[in-house]
Each structure stands twice: as C-alpha cells, then as structure tokens.
MIFI-685731 format. One line per field, with one value per residue (C-alpha): residue number from 1; x, y, z. Coordinates in nm, 2 decimals. Example, Ala and Ser with C-alpha at 12.3 -4.5 7.8 and 13.67 -1.06 7.14 Angstrom:
// residues 2
nr	1  2
east	1.23  1.37
north	-0.45  -0.11
up	0.78  0.71
//
This chain:
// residues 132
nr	1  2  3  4  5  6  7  8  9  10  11  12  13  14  15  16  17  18  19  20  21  22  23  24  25  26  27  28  29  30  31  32  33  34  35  36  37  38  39  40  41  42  43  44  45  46  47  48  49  50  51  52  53  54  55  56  57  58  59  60  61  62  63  64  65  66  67  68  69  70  71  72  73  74  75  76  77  78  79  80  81  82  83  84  85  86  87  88  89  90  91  92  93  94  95  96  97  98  99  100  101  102  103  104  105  106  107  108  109  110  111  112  113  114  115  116  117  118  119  120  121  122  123  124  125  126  127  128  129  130  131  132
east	6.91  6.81  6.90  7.14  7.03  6.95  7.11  6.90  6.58  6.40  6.14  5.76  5.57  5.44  5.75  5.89  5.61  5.65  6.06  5.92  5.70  5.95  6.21  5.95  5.92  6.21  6.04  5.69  5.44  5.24  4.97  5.02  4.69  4.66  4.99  4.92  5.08  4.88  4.75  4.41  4.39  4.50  4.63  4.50  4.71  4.67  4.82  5.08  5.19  5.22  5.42  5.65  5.69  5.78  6.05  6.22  6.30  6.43  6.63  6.52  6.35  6.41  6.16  6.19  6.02  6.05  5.75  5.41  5.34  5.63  5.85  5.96  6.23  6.42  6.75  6.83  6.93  6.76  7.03  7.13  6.75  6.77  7.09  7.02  6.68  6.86  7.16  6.86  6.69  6.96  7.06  6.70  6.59  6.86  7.11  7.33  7.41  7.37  7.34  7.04  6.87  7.02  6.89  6.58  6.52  6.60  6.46  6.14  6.11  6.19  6.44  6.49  6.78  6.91  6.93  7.06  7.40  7.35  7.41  7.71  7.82  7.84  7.95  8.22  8.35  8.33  8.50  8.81  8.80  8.79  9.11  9.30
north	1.70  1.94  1.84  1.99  2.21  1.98  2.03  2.31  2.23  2.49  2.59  2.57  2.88  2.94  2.87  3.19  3.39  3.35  3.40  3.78  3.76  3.71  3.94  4.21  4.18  4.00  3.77  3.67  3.46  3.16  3.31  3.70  3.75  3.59  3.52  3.69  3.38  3.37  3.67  3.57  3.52  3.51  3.17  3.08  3.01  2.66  2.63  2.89  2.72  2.39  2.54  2.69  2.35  2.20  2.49  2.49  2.08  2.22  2.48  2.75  2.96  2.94  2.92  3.12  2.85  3.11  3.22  3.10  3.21  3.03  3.35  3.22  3.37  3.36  3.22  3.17  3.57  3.67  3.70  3.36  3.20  3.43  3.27  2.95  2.94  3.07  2.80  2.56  2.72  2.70  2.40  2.31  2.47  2.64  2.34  2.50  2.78  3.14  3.34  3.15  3.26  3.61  3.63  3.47  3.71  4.04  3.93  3.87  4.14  4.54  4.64  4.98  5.22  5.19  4.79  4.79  5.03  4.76  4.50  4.68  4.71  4.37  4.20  4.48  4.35  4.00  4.05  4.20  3.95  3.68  3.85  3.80
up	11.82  11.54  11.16  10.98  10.70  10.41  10.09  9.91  9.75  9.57  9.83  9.82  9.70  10.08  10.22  10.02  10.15  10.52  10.49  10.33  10.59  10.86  10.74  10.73  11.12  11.29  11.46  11.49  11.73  11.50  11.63  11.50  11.32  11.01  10.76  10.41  10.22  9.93  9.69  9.68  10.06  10.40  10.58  10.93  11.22  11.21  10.82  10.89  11.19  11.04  10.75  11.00  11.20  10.83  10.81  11.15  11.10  10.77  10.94  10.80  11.06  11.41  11.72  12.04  12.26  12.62  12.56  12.59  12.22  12.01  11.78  11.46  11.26  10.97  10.94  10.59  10.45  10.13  9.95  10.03  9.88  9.59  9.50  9.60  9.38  9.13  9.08  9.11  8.82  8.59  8.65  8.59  8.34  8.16  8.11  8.38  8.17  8.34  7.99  7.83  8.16  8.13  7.76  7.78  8.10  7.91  7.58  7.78  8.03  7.97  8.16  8.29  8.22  8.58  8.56  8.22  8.36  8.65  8.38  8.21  8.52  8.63  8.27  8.25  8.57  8.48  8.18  8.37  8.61  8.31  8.15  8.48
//
C-alpha cells in the first residue's frame, strides 16, 4: 500500500532539481543519461535513481513500472511546491508574516517594471478584496 503524501516538508535541494527535471520531459527512464542535479556537475544513474526511490515513497513522483526501464514522473504541479515552499519559508523565517518577506525580497532584489505593475496589480486586488 503506497503512503499518503506526508504533510509538506520543504524539500531537499536535489529533490527540487529532478521535479524541473521531470516537468521539462513528462516522464523519464532512471536510466536517461545522466540527471543535471547539481550546477557544478552531473548525477549518475545510481544517485538519481535512489533520489527518485526517496521521492515516489514520498509521493511525489510516480513510476511507470510496465516497462523494463522504470518512467518516473512528477506529480506534485509547480505551482503547488512554489507555494508550498513558500508558506514554509515564512513561517520559518519570516515570523509567518508574508510582508517582511515581500519587503525584505524587493528591498533586496531590483525588480523590473513588468513585476512591479505585477505587484500593483496583485496588492490593488488584495486591497479590494480586504474592503469587502
């Protein structure tokens, strides 16, 4: 019987990388050349492989076992890990408060035209929604 998906836990840095790695292709065998994990170099099919084991117990990817070659894929949506890393952060490191993390991240880090109107956007909609 397969585990449920565990309550969220702010994933390891190379379980990150093969999520992008996976939703870059669909699917792919373990053995598919070598897995790009890591800037500095490429992880082998026995470490990527392993990782991937790790991640289907997790629930995270799932494994096409008809094959002779196992196909992983991803099952969590990227949009779903952004956001779950995300709450995780603030609650972590930002007292559980979304605007230290907003301000820290724009006092930090230049921000282009386009994502500041993305920003105005967003807190002008908020602020609407707030008055309701």
């Amino acid at each position: 019987m397969k585990p449920s998906l565990p309550p969220w836990s702010r994933p390891p840095h190379a379980e990150l990388a093969i999520l992008q790695v996976l939703r870059g292709h669909r699917a792919r065998p373990a053995r598919d050349g070598r897995w790009n994990l890591d800037e500095r170099d490429a992880t082998g099919y026995t470490t990527a492989l392993k990782q991937l084991q790790i991640m289907h117990d997790k629930g995270l990817v799932e494994r096409d076992e008809s094959q002779r070659a196992h196909v992983y894929r991803a099952v969590v949506s990227k949009e779903r890990t952004q956001k779950r890393f995300l709450a995780d952060m603030v609650r972590r490191l930002f007292d559980g408060s979304p605007s230290r993390l907003v301000l820290q991240a724009l006092g930090d880090h230049k921000a282009s035209r386009e994502e500041l109107r993305e920003i105005r956007t967003l807190l002008n909609r908020l602020d609407k929604d707030a008055d309701r």
